[in-house]
Structure formats: structure tokens, C-alpha cells
C-alpha positions, 0 to 999 in steps of 0.5 A: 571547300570554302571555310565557313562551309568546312565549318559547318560540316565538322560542327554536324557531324561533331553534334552528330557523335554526340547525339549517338553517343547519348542516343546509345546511352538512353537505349542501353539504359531502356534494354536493361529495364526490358527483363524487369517489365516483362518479369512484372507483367507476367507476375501480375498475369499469373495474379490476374488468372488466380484471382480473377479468371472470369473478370476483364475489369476491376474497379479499386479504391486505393487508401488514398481514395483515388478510383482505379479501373485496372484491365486484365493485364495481357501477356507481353514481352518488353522490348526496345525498338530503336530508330535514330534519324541520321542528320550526318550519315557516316562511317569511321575508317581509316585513311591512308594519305599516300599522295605526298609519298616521299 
């Protein structure tokens, strides 16, 4: 294989091992807030069917003044769904070199 080539591959598929790594890391991060989420909208669903049972909308001012239309919030579970394009496809494994047997 031709240097400059050789090159270039290894740099790929160097960025490749750093983009996965963070690409993991930011993915760890999202499932750990996925219980929270899910817990809060089932908090502010239960409020929602106590308070306002015949209402999809409400209108508030805030003390800030600032006008907030809020919709009836609807029951969800949160989840993360991941998808990484590969630029470099690969998989680790081992390597025997048995071909300079001595």
C-alpha cells in the first residue's frame, strides 16, 4: 500500500475511535436523563388529570409577564435512539502473524 494512503487510512480510522468514543459518551450521558424525563411528565400528567381534567389547553402569565400556552401534557416514556454513521467500519480483534514462523 502506498504511504501517503497508509496515511490516511490510519488517520480515519483514528478519528473514527474518537468520534465513537464521544459519540458513547454524550449517549451515556442522554440515557441517564431518560428516568428523570419520564418521571416529570408523569408528575405533570397526574397535575394536569387533578386540576384540569376537562382542559387540553391553558393559557398563564408568568411573574415575569411572559404569556404561556401549555397543552395537556400526554403520557411518554423517555428514551434514547441512537444512530452513529460509520465513516470507518470496523471491528477490533486479534492478529496472529504466523507467516515469519522461526
Amino acid at each position: 500500500m502506498d504511504k501517503a494512503i497508509a496515511k490516511k487510512l490510519k488517520q480515519f480510522t483514528l478519528d473514527e475511535i474518537e468520534y465513537r468514543k464521544k459519540w458513547r459518551e454524550a449517549v451515556d450521558i442522554l440515557q441517564k436523563l431518560t428516568q428523570p424525563i419520564t418521571d416529570h411528565n408523569q408528575k405533570c400528567c397526574a397535575f394536569w388529570h387533578q386540576h384540569f381534567p376537562n382542559d387540553n389547553e391553558i393559557t398563564v402569565i408568568m411573574d415575569n409577564n411572559t404569556v404561556i400556552k401549555i397543552n395537556k401534557p400526554e403520557r411518554e416514556v423517555a428514551k434514547v435512539e441512537t444512530f452513529l454513521p460509520y465513516g470507518i467500519d470496523f471491528t477490533e480483534c486479534k492478529l496472529f502473524d504466523i507467516s515469519s514462523e522461526q
